[in-house]
Backbone as JSON Lines, residues from 0, in Angstrom:
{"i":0,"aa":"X","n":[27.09,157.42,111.56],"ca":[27.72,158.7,111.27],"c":[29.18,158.49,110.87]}
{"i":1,"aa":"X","n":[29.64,159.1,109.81],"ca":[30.64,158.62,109.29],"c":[31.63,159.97,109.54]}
{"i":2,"aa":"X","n":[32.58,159.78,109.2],"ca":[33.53,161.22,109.57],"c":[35.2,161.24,109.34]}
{"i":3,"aa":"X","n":[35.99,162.21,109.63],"ca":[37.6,162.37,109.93],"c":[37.53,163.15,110.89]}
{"i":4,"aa":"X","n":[39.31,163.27,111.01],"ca":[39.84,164.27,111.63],"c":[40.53,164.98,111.19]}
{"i":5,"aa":"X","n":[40.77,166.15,111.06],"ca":[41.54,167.34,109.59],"c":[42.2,168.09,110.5]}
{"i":6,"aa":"X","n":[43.29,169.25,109.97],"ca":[43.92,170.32,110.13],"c":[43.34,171.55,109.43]}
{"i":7,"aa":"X","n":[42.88,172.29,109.98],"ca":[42.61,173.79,109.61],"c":[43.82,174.67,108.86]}
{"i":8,"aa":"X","n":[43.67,174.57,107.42],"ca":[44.86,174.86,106.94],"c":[44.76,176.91,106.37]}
{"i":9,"aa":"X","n":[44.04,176.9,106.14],"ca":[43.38,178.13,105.94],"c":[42.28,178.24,105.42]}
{"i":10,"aa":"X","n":[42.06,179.65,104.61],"ca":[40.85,179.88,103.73],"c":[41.64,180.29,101.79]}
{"i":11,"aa":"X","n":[40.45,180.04,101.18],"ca":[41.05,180.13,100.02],"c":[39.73,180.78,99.5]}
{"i":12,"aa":"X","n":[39.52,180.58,97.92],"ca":[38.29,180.87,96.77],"c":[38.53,180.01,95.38]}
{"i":13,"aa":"X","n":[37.94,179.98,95.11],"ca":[37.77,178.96,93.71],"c":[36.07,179.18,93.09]}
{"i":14,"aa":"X","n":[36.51,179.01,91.44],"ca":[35.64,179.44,90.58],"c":[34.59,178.46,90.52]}
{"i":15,"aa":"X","n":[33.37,178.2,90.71],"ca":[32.54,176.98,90.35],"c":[32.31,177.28,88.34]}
{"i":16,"aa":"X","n":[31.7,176.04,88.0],"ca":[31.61,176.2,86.63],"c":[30.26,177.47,86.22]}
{"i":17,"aa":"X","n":[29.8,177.7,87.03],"ca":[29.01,178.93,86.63],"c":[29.71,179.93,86.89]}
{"i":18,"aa":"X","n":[31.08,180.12,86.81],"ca":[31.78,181.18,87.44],"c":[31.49,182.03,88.43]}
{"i":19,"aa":"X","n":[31.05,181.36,89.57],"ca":[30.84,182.27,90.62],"c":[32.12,182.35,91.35]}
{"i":20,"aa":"X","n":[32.56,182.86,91.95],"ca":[33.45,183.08,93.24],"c":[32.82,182.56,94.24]}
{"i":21,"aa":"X","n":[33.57,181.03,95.09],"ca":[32.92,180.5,96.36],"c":[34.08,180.42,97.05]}
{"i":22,"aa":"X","n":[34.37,180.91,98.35],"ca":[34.61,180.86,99.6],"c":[35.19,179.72,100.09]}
{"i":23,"aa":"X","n":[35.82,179.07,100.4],"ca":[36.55,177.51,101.08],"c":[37.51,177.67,101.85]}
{"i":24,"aa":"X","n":[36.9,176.51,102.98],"ca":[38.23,176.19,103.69],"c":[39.0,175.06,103.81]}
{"i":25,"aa":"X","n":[40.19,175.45,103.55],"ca":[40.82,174.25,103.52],"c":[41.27,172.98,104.44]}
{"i":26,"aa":"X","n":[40.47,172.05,104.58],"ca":[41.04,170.9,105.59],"c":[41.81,170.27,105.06]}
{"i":27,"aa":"X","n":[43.09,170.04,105.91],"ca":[43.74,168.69,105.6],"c":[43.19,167.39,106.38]}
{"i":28,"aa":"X","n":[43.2,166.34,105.37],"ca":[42.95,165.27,106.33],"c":[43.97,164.36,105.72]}
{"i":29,"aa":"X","n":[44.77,164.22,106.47],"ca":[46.18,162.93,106.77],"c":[45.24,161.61,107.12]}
{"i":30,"aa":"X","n":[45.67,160.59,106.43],"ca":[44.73,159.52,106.51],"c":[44.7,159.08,108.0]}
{"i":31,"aa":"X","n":[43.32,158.77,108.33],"ca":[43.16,158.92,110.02],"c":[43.31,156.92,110.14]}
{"i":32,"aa":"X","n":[43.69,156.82,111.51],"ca":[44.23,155.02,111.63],"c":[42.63,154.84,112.35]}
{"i":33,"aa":"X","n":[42.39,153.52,112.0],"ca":[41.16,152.72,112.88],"c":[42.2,152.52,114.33]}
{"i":34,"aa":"X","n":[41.95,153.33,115.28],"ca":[42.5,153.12,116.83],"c":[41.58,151.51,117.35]}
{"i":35,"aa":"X","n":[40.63,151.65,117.4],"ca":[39.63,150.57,118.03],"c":[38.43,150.61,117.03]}
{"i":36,"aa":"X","n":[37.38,149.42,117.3],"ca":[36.6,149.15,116.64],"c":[35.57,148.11,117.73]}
{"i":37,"aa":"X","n":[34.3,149.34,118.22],"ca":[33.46,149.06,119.26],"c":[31.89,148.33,118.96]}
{"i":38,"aa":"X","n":[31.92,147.19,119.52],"ca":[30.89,146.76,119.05],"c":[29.52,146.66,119.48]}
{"i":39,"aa":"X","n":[28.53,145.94,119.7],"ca":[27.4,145.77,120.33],"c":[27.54,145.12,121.6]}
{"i":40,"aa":"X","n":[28.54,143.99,121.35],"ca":[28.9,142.81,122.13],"c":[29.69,143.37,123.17]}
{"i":41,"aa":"X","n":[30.55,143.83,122.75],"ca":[31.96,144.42,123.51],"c":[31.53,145.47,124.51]}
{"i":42,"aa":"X","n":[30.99,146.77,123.7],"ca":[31.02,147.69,124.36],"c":[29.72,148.3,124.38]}
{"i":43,"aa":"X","n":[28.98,147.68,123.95],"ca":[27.27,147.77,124.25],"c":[26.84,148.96,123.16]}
{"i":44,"aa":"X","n":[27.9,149.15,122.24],"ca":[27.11,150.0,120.9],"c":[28.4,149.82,119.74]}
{"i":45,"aa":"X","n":[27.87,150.05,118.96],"ca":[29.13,150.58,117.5],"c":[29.46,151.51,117.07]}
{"i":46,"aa":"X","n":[30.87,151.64,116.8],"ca":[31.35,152.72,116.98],"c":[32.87,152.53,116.18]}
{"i":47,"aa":"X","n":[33.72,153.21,115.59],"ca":[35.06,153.29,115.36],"c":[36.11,154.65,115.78]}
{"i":48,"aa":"X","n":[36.79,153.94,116.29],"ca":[37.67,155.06,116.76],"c":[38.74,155.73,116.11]}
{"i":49,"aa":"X","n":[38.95,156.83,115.16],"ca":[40.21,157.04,115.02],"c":[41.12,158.21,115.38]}
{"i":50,"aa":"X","n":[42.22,157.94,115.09],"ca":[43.3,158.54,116.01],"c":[44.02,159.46,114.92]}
{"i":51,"aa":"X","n":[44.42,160.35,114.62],"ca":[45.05,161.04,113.57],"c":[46.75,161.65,114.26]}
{"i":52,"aa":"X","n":[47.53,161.34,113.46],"ca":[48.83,161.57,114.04],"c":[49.57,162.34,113.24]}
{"i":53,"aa":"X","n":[49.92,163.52,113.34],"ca":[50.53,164.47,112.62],"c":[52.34,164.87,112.99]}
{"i":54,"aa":"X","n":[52.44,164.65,114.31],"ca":[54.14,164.35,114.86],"c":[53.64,164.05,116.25]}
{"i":55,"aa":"X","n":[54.97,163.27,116.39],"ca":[55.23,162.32,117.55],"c":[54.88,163.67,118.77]}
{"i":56,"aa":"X","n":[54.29,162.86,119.58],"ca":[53.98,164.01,120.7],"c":[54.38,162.55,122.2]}
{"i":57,"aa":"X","n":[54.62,163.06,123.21],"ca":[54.48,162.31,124.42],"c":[53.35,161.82,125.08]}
{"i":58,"aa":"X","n":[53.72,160.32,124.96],"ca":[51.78,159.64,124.9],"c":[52.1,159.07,126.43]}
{"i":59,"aa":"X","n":[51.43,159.44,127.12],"ca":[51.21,158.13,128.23],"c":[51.04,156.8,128.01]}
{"i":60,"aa":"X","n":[51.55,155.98,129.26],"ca":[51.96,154.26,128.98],"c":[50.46,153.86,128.6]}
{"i":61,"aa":"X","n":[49.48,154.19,129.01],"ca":[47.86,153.5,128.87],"c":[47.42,153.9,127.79]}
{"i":62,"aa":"X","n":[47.85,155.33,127.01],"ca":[47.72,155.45,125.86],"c":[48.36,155.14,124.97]}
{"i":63,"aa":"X","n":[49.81,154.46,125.45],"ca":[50.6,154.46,124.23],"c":[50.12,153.06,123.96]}
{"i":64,"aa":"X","n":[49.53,152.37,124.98],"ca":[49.06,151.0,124.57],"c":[48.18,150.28,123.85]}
{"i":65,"aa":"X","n":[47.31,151.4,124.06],"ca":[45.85,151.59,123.61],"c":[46.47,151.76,121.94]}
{"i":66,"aa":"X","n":[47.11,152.93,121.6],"ca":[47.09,153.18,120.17],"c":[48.94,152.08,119.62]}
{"i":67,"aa":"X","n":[49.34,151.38,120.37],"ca":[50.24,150.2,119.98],"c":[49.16,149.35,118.97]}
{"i":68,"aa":"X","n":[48.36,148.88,119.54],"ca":[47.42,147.9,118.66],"c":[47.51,147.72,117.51]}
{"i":69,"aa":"X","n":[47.42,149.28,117.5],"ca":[46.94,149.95,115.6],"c":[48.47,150.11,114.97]}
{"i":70,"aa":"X","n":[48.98,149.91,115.75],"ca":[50.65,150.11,115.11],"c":[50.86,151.97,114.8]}
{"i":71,"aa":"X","n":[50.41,152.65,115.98],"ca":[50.89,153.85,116.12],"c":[51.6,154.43,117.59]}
{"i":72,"aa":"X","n":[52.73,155.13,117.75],"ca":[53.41,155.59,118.56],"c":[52.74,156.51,119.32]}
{"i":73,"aa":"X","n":[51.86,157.57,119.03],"ca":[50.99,158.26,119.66],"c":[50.1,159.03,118.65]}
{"i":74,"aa":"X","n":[49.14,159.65,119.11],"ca":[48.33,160.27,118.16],"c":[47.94,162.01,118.64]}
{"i":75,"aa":"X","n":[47.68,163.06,117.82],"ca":[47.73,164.5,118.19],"c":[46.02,164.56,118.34]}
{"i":76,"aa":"X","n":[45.37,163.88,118.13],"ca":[43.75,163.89,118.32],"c":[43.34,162.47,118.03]}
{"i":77,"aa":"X","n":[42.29,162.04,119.47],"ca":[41.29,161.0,118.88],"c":[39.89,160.95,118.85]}
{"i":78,"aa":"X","n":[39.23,160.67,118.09],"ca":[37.62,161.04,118.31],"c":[36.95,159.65,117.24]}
{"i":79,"aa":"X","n":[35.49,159.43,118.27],"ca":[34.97,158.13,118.33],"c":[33.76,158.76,117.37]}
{"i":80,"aa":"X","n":[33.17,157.7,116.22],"ca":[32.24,158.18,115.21],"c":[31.43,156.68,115.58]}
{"i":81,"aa":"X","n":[30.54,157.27,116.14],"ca":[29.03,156.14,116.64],"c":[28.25,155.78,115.37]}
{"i":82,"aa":"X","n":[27.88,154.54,114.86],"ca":[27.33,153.74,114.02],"c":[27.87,154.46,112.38]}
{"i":83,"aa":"X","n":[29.37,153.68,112.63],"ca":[29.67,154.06,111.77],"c":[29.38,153.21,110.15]}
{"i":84,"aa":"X","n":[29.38,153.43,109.48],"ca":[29.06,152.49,108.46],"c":[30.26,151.79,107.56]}
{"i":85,"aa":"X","n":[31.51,152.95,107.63],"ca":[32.9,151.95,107.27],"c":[32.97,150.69,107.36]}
{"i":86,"aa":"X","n":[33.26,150.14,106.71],"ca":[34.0,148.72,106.74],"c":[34.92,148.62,107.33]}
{"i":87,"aa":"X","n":[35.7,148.63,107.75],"ca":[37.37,149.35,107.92],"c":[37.73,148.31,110.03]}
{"i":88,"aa":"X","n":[39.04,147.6,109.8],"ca":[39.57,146.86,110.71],"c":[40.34,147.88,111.68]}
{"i":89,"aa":"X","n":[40.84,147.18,112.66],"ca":[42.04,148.19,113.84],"c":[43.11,147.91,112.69]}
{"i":90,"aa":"X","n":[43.64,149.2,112.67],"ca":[44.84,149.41,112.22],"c":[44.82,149.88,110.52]}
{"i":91,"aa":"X","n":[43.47,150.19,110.41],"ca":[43.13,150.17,108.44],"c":[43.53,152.04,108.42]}
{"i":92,"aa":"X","n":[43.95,152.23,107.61],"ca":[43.68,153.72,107.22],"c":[42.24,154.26,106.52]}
{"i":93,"aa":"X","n":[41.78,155.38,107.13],"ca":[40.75,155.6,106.35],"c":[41.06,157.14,105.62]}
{"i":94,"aa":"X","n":[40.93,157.93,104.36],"ca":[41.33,158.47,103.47],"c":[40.35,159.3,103.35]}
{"i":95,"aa":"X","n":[40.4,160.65,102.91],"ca":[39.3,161.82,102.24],"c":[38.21,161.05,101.54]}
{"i":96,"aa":"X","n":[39.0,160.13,100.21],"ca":[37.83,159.89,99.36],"c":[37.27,158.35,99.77]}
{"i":97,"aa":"X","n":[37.36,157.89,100.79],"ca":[36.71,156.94,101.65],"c":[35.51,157.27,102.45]}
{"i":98,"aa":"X","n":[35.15,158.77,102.64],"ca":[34.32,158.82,103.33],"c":[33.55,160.05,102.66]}
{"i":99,"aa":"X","n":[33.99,160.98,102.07],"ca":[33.61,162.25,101.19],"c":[33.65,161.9,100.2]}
{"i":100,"aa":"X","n":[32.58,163.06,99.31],"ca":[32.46,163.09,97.83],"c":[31.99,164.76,97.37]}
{"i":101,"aa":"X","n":[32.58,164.76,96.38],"ca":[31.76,166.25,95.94],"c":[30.33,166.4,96.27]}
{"i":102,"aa":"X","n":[30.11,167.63,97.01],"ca":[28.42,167.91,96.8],"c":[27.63,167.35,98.22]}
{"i":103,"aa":"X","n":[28.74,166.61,99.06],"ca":[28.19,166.15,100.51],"c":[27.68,167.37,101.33]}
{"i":104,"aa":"X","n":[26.85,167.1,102.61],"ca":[26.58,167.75,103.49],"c":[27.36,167.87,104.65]}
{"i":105,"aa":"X","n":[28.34,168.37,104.83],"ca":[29.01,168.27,106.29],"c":[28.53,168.91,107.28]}
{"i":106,"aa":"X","n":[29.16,168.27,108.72],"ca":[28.9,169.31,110.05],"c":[30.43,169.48,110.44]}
{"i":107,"aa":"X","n":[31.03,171.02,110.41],"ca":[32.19,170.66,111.11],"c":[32.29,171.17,112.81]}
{"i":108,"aa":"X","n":[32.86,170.56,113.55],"ca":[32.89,170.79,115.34],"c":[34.7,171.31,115.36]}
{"i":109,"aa":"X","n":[34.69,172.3,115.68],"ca":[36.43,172.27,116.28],"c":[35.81,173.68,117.12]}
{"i":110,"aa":"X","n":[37.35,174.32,118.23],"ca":[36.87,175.42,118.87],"c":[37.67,176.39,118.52]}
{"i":111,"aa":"X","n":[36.53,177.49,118.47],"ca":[36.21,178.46,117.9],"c":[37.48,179.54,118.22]}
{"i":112,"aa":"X","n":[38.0,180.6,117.97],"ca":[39.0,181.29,118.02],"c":[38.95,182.12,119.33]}
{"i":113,"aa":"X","n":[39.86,182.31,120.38],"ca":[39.73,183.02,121.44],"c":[40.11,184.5,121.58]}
{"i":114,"aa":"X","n":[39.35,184.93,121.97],"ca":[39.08,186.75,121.91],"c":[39.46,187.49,122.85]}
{"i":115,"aa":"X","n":[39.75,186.98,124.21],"ca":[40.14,187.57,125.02],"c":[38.62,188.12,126.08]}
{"i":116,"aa":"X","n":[39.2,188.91,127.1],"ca":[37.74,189.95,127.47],"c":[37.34,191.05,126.5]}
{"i":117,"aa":"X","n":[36.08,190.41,126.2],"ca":[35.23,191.99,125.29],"c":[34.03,192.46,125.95]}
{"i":118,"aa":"X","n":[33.62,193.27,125.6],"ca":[33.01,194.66,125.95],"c":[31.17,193.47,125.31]}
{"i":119,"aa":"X","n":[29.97,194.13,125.69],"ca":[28.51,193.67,124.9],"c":[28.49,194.13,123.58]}
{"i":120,"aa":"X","n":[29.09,194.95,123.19],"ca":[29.18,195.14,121.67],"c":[29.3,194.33,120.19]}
{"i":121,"aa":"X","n":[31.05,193.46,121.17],"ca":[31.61,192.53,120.05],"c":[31.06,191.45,120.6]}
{"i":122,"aa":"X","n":[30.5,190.81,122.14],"ca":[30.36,189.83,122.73],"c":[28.51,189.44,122.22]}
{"i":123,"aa":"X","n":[28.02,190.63,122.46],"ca":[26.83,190.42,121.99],"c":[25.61,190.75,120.9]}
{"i":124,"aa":"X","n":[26.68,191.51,120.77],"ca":[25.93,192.54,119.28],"c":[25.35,193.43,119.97]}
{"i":125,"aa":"X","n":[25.44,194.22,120.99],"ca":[24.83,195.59,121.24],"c":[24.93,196.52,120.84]}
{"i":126,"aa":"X","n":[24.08,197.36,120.08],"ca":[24.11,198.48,119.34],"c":[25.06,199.52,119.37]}
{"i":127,"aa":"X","n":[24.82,200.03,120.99],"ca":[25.75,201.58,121.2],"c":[24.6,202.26,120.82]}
{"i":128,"aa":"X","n":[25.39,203.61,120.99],"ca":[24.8,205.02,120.77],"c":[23.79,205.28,119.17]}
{"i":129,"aa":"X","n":[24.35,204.58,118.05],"ca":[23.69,204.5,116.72],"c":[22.06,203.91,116.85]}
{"i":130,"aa":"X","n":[22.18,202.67,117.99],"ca":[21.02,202.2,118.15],"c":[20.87,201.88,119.46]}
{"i":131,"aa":"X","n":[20.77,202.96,120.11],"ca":[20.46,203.2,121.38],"c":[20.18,201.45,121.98]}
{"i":132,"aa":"X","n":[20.44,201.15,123.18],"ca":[19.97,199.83,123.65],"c":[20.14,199.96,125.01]}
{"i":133,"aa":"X","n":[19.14,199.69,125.84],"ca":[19.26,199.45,127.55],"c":[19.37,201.21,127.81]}
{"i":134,"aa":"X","n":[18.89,202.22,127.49],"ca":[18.72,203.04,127.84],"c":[19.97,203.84,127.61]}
{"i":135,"aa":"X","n":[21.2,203.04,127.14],"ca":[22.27,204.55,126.22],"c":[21.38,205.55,125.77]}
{"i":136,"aa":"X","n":[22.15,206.96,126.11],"ca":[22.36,207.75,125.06],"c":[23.76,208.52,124.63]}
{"i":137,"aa":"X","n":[24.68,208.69,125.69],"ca":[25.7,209.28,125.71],"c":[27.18,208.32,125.91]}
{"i":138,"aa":"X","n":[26.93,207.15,126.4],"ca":[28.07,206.02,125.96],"c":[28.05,205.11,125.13]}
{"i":139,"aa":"X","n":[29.63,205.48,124.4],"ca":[29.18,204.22,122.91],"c":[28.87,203.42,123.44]}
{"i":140,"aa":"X","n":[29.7,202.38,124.22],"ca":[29.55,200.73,124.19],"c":[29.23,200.52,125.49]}
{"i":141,"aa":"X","n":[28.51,201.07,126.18],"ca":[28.07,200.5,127.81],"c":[27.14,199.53,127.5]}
{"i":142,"aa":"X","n":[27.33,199.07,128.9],"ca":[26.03,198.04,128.68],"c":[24.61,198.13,129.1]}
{"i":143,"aa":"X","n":[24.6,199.29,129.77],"ca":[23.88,199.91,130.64],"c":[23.23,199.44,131.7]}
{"i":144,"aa":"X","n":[21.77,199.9,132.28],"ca":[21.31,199.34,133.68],"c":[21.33,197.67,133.26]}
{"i":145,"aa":"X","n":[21.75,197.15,134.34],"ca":[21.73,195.28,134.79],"c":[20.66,194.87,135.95]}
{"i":146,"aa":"X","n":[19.85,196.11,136.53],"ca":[19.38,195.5,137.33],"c":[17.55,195.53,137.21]}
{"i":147,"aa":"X","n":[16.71,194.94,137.88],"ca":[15.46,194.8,137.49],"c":[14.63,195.96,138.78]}
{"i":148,"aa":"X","n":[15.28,197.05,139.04],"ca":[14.57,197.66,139.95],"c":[14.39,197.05,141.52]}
{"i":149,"aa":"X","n":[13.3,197.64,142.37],"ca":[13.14,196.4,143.73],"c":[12.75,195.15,143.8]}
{"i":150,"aa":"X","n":[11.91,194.67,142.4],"ca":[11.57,193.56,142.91],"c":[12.37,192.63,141.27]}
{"i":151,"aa":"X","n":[13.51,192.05,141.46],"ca":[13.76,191.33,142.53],"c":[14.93,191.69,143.26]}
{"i":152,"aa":"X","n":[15.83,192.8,143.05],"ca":[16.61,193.3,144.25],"c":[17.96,192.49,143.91]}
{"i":153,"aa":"X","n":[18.04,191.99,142.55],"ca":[19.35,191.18,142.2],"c":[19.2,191.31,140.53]}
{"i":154,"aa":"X","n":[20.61,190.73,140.44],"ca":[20.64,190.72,138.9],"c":[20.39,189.07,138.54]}
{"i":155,"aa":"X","n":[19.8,189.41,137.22],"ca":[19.4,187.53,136.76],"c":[20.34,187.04,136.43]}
{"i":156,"aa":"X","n":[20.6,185.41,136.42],"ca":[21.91,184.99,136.24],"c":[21.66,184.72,134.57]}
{"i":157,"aa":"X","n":[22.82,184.72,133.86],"ca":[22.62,184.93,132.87],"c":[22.46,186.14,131.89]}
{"i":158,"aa":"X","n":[22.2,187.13,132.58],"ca":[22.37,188.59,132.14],"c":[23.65,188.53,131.06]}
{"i":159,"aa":"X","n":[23.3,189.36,129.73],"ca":[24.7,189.55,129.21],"c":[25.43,190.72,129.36]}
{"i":160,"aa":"X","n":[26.81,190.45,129.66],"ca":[27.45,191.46,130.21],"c":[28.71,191.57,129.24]}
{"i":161,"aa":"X","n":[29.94,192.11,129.72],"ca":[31.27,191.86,129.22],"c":[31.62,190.45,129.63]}
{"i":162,"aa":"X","n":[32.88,189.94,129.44],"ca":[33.76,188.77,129.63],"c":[33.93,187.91,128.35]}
{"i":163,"aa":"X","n":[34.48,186.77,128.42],"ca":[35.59,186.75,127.91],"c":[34.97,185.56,126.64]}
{"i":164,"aa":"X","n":[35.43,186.1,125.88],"ca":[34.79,185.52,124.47],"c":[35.57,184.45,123.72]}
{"i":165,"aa":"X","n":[34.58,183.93,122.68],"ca":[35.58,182.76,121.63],"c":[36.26,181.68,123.05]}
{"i":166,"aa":"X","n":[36.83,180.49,122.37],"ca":[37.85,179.58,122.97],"c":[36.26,178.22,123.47]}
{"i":167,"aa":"X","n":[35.13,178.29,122.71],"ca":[34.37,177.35,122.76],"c":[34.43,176.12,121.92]}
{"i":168,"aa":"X","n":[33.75,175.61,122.19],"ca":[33.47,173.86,120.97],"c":[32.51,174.52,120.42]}
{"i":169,"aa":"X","n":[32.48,174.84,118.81],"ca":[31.35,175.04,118.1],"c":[30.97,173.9,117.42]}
{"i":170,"aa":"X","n":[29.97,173.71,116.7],"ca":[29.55,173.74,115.97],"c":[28.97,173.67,114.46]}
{"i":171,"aa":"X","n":[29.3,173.97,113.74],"ca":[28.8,174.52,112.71],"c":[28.28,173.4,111.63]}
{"i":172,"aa":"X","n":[27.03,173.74,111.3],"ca":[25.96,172.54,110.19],"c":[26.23,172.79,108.63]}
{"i":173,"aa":"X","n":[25.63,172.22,107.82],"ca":[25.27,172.17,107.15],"c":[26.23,172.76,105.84]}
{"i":174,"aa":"X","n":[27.13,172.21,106.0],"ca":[28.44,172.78,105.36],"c":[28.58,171.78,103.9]}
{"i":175,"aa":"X","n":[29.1,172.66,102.55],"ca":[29.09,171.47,101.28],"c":[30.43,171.82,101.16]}
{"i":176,"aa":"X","n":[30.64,170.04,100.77],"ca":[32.36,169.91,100.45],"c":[31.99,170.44,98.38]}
{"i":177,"aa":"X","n":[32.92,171.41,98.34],"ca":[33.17,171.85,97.13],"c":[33.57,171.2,96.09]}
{"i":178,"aa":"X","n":[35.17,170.7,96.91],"ca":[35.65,169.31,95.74],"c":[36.74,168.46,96.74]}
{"i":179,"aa":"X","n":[37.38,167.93,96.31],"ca":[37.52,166.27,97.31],"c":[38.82,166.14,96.64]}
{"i":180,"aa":"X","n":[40.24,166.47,96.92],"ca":[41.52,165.91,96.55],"c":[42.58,165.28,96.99]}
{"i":181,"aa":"X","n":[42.29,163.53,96.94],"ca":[42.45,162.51,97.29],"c":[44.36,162.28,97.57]}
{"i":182,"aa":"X","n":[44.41,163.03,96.47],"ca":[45.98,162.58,96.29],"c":[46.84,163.75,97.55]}
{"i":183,"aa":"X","n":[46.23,164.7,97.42],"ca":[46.82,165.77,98.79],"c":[46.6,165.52,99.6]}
{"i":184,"aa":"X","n":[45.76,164.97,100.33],"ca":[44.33,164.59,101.12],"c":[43.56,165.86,102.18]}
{"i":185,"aa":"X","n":[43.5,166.6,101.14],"ca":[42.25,167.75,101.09],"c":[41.18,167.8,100.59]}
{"i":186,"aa":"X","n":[40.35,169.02,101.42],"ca":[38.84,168.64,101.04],"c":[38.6,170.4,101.25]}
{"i":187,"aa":"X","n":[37.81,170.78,100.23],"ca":[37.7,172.46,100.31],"c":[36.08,172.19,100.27]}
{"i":188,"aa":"X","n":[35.78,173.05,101.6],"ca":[34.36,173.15,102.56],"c":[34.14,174.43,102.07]}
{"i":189,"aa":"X","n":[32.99,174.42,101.53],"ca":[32.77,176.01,101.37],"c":[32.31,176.49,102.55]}
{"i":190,"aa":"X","n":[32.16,178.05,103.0],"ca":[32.07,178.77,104.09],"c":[33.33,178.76,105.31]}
{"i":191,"aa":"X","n":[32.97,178.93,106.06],"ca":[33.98,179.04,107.15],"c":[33.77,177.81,108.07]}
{"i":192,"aa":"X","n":[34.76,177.73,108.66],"ca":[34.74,176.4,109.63],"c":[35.7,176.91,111.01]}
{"i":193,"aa":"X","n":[34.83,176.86,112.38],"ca":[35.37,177.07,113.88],"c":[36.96,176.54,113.95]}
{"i":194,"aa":"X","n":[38.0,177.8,114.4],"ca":[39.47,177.44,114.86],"c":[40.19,178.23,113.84]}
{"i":195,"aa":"X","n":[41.23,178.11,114.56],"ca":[42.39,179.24,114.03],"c":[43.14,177.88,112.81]}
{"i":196,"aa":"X","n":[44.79,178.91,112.36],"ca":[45.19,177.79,110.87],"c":[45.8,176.78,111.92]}
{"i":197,"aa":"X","n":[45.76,175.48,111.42],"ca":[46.25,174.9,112.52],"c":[45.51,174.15,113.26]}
{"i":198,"aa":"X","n":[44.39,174.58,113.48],"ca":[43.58,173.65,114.7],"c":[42.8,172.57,114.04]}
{"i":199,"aa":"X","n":[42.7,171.58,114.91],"ca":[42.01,169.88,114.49],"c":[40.72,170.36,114.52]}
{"i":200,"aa":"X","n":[40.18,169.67,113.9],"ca":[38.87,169.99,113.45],"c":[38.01,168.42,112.78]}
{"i":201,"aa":"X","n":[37.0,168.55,113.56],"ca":[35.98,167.04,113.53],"c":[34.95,167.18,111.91]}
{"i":202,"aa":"X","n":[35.5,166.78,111.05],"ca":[33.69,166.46,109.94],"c":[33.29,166.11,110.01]}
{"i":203,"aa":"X","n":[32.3,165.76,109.82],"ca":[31.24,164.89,109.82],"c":[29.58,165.01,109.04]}
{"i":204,"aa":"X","n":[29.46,163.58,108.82],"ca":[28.45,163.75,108.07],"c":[27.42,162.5,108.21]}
C-alpha cells in the first residue's frame, strides 16, 4: 500500500474536457521524509514510515531521535504504509508524482469535522413531524419513546439518541485524483475528503 501525508487546503471545481463541472479537494502534499524503513528481518513485516513536517513544533528527546536519523528536527504527523512498494531509503523524500497519477483510485482517512451535541435529526437522519418516526406527531425533532415496554424493562445499549457528533477517524473510499501538480505539490481529489481547511489527512492507495 503505497500513500502520503497532505494538508486539507480547501475545496475548489474545475472543468474536465467534456466540460463538466467536477468538485475537488485540494490536498497539499509537502514532500513527506522516509522516517524509518521496516523490514521482515527487523521488525517482522515491511513497511515505510513517513513523517511530514510543516513547522517546527516541540518534539520529545525519543522522538526527536527517532526522526534525527532522517535529518529532521521534528515532524507535525507520522504514519506507517505496510508493504509498501517504494523504493525509497531513511531520509529520501517522497513527492505527489512519486506515488500518484491522474485517474488513480484513492482512500482518504483524516477526522471528520466536530459538531458539537446534536439533536437525532442532524445526528441520525430522523425525520420529525414531515415523516413521522418513533411515534411523533406533534414534536419536530424528538426522538421519541427509547424504551421496549416490560420486557425488557431497560433501554438497549446502542439506542440512537442525541450526543455529540463529528470529531471521528473517517474513512472515505474510492476517491479519483483528478489531476496531479508536481511542481506545487498538489493533488485535486474529486469529491469531498473528512476534516476541516487545515487538517492532515492520510491517501492512500
Amino acid at each position: 500500500m503505497n500513500g502520503l501525508i497532505g494538508r486539507k487546503i480547501g475545496m475548489t471545481s474545475i472543468y474536465n474536457d467534456d466540460g463538466r463541472n467536477i468538485p475537488c479537494t485540494v490536498i497539499e502534499a509537502v514532500p513527506n521524509v522516509v522516517a524509518q524503513v521496516k523490514t521482515e528481518d527487523t521488525d517482522g513485516y515491511n513497511a515505510i514510515q513517513l513523517a511530514l513536517s510543516v513547522k517546527n513544533k516541540k518534539t520529545n528527546q525519543a522522538l526527536g531521535g527517532h526522526l534525527k536519523r532522517a535529518g529532521l528536527d521534528s515532524a507535525n504527523k507520522i504514519f506507517e504504509f505496510r508493504d509498501c512498494s517504494l523504493e525509497k531509503s531513511l531520509g529520501d523524500k517522497v513527492s505527489v508524482d512519486d506515488v500518484f497519477a491522474e485517474g488513480d483510485t484513492v482512500h482518504a482517512i483524516g477526522t471528520s469535522k466536530g459538531k458539537g451535541f446534536q439533536g437525532v435529526v442532524k445526528r441520525h437522519g430522523f425525520g420529525g413531524v414531515g415523516q413521522a418516526t418513533h411515534g411523533q406527531h406533534n414534536r419536530m425533532r424528538a426522538p421519541g419513546a427509547i424504551g421496549a415496554c416490560a420486557t425488557p424493562s431497560r433501554v438497549y445499549k446502542g439506542t440512537r439518541m442525541a450526543g455529540r457528533t463529528g470529531g471521528k477517524r473517517i474513512k472515505t473510499m474510492n476517491l479519483k485524483i483528478v489531476k496531479v501538480l508536481p511542481e506545487k505539490n498538489l493533488l485535486l481529489i474529486k469529491g469531498s475528503v473528512p476534516g476541516h481547511k487545515g487538517a492532515f489527512v492520510i491517501i492512500e492507495k
